[in-house]
C-alpha positions as CSV (number, residue, x, y, z in Angstrom):
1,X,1.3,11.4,3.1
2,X,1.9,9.7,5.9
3,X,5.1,7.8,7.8
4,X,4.8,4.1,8.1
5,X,6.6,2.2,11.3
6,X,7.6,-1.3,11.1
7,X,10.7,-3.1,13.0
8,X,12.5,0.0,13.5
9,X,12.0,1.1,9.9
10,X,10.2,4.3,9.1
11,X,8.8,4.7,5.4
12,X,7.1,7.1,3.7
13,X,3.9,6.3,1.9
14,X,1.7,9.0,-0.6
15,X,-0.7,7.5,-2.2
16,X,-1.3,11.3,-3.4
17,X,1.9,11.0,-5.0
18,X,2.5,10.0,-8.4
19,X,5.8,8.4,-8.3
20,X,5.1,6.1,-5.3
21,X,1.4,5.1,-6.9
22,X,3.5,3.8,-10.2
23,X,5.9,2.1,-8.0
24,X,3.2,0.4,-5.9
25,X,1.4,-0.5,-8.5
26,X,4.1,-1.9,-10.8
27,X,5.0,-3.8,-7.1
28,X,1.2,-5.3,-7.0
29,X,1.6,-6.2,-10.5
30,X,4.6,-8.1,-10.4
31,X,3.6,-9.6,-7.0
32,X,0.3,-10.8,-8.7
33,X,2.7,-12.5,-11.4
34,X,4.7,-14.1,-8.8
35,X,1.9,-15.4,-6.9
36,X,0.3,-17.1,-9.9
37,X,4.0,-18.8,-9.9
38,X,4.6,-19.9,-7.0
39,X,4.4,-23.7,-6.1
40,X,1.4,-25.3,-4.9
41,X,3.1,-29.1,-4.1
42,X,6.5,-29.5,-2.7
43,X,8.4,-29.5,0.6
44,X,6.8,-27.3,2.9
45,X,10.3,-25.1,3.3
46,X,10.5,-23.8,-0.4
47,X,6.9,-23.1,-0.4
48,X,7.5,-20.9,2.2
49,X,10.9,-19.6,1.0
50,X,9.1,-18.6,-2.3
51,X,5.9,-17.1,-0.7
52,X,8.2,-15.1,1.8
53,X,10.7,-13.6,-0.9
54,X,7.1,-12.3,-2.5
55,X,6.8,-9.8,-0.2
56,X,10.4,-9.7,0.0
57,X,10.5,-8.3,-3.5
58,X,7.0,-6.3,-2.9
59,X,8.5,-4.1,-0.5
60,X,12.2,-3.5,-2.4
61,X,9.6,-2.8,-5.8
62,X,7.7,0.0,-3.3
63,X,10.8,1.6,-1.5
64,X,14.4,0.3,-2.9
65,X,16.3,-2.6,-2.8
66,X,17.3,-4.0,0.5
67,X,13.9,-2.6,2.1
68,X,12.3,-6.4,2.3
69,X,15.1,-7.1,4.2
70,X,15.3,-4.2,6.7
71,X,11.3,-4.2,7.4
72,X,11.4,-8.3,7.5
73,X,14.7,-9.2,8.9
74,X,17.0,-11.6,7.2
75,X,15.2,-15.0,9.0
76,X,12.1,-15.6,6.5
77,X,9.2,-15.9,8.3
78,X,5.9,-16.3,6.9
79,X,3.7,-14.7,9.9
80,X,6.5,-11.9,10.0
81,X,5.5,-11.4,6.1
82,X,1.3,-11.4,6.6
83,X,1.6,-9.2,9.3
84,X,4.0,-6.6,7.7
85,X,1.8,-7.1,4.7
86,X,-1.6,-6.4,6.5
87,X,0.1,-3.2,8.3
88,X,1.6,-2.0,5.7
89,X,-2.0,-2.6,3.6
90,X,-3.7,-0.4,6.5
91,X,-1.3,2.3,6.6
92,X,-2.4,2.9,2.4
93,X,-5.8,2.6,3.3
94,X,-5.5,5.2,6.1
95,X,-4.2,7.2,3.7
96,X,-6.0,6.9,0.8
97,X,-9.0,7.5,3.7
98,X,-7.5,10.7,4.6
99,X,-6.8,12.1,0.9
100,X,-10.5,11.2,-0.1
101,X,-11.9,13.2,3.2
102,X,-9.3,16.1,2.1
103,X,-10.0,16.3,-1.5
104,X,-14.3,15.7,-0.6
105,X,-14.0,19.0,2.0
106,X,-12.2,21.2,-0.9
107,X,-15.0,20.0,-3.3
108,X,-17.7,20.8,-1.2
109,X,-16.1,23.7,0.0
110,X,-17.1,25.4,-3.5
111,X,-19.9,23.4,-4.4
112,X,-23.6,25.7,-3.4
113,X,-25.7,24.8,-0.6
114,X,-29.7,23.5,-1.2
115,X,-30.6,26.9,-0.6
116,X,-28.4,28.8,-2.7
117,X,-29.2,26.6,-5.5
118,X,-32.8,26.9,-5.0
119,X,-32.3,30.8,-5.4
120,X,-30.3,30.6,-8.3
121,X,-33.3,28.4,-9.9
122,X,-35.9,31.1,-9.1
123,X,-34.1,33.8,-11.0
């Protein structure tokens, strides 16, 4: 688990934790559905309107309505959106980092050394 910092917003994010992985990937699934949707041709503004409420919706799937909003501000902004996006994408991958190294230590904590199991082979 670790606490996630963006615009004066703190969020909690375990990717240990069952809840929040059905949430996040519910979020990425429905963001993948939106992003097949979204227009390719058009005036420049609702292109971006569209592509910003995205991760609008991505971040109020993850951690409750209005979160889009407080992380990104009411004034869409598509830079504002990529680089929340790309934090918030590093700050899961820290953790997922950090749970693999944890749960890798306990596993080799109880797995035998070369030499032990050489011994046990000789008996």
């Amino acid at each position: 688990m670790s606490l996630w910092r963006w615009n004066d917003v703190e969020l909690e994010i375990d990717m240990e934790d069952v809840e929040f992985l059905e949430r996040y990937e519910n979020a990425f699934g429905n963001m993948e559905l939106k992003e097949t949707e979204l227009q390719k041709t058009g005036k420049k503004s609702a292109i971006a309107r569209d592509y910003c409420d995205m991760f609008y919706r991505l971040f109020d799937d993850i951690f409750g309505q209005g979160t889009g909003e407080k992380l990104l501000g009411e004034k869409k902004n598509i830079r504002n959106c990529e680089e929340c996006y790309d934090a918030f994408l590093s700050a899961c991958q820290k953790c997922v980092i950090e749970a693999n190294k944890r749960q890798n230590a306990l596993a080799n904590k109880f797995k035998p050394n070369r030499a032990q199991r050489r011994a046990a082979g000789k008996k």
